[in-house]
C-alpha positions as CSV (number, residue, x, y, z in Angstrom):
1,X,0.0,0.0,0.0
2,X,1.1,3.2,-0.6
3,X,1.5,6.8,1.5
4,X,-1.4,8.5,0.2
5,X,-4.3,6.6,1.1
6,X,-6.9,9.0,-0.1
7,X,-7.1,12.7,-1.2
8,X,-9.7,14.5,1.3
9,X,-12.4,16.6,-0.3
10,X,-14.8,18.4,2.0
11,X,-16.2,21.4,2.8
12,X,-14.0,22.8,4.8
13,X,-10.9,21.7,2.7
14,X,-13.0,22.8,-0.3
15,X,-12.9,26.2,1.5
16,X,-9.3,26.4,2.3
17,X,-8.6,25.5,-1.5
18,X,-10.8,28.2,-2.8
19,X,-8.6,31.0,0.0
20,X,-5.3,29.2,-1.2
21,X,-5.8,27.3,-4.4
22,X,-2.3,26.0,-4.2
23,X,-3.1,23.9,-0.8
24,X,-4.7,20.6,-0.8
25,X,-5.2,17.5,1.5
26,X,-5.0,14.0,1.6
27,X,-5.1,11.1,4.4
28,X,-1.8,9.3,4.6
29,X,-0.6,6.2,6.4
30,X,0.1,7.2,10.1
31,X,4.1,6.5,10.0
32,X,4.8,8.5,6.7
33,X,7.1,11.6,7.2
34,X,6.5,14.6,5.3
35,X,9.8,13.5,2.7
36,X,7.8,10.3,1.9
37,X,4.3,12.7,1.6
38,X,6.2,15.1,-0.8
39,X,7.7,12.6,-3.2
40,X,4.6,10.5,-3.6
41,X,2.4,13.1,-4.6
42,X,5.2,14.3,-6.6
43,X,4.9,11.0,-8.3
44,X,1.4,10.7,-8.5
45,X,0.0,14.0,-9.8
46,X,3.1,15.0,-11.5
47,X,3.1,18.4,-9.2
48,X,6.0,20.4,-7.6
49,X,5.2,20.2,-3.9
50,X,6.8,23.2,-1.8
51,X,5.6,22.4,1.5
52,X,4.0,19.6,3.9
53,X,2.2,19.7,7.1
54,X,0.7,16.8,9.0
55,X,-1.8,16.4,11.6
56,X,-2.4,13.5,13.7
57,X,-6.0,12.9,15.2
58,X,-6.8,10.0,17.5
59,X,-9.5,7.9,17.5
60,X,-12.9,9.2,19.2
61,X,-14.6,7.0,21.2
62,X,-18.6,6.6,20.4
63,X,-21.7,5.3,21.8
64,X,-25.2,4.5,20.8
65,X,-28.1,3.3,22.3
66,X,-30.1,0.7,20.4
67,X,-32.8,-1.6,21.5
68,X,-30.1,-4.2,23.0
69,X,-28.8,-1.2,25.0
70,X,-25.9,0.6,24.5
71,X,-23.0,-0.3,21.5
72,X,-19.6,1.3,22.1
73,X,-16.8,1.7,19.9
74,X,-14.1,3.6,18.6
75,X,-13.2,5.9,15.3
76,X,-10.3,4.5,13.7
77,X,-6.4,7.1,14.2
78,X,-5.4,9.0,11.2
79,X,-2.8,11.3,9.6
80,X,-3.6,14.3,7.2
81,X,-1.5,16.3,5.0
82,X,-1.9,19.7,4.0
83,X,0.3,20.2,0.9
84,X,1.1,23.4,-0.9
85,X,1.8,23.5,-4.3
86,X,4.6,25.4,-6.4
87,X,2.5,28.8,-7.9
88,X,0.5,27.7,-10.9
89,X,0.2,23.9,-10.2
90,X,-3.1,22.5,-9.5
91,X,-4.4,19.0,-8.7
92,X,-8.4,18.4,-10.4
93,X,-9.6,15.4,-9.0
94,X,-12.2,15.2,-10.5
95,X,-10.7,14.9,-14.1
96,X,-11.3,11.4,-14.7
97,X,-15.4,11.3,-13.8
């Protein structure tokens, strides 16, 4: 499996891209480092990437109640990347719908 497991597209991403149309975000695997993020998107989108940051968000815990009573459980850990393009590169991924 690779680093990028998934570009992020939501509404307030959608909103930071539209302020900075050079930034976007994706959801990597938890022990990539921000060389490994650069070079695969890099590699995959055929970009120049200037800058990286991650964030790491732990799992929330979550409860329901249902008619067996209550079900517990846990979100799953991940990583984000917030990566800003070179001036005048841009990422459409939507291009292939």
């Amino acid at each position: 499996m690779g680093i990028i497991i998934k570009p992020i597209v939501t509404e307030k991403l959608t909103a930071i891209t539209e302020k900075f149309p050079n930034r976007f975000g994706f959801r990597v695997q938890p022990d990539a480092n921000k060389l490994q993020i650069k070079k695969a998107v890099e590699d995959m989108y055929q970009v120049t990437v200037e800058d990286v940051n991650t964030i790491n968000y732990s799992g929330k815990n979550k409860s329901r109640y249902t008619k067996s009573g209550v079900v517990s459980g846990r979100q799953d850990a991940f990583k984000k990347a917030i990566v800003t393009l070179k001036t005048g590169d841009t990422i459409d991924f939507f291009s292939n719908i």
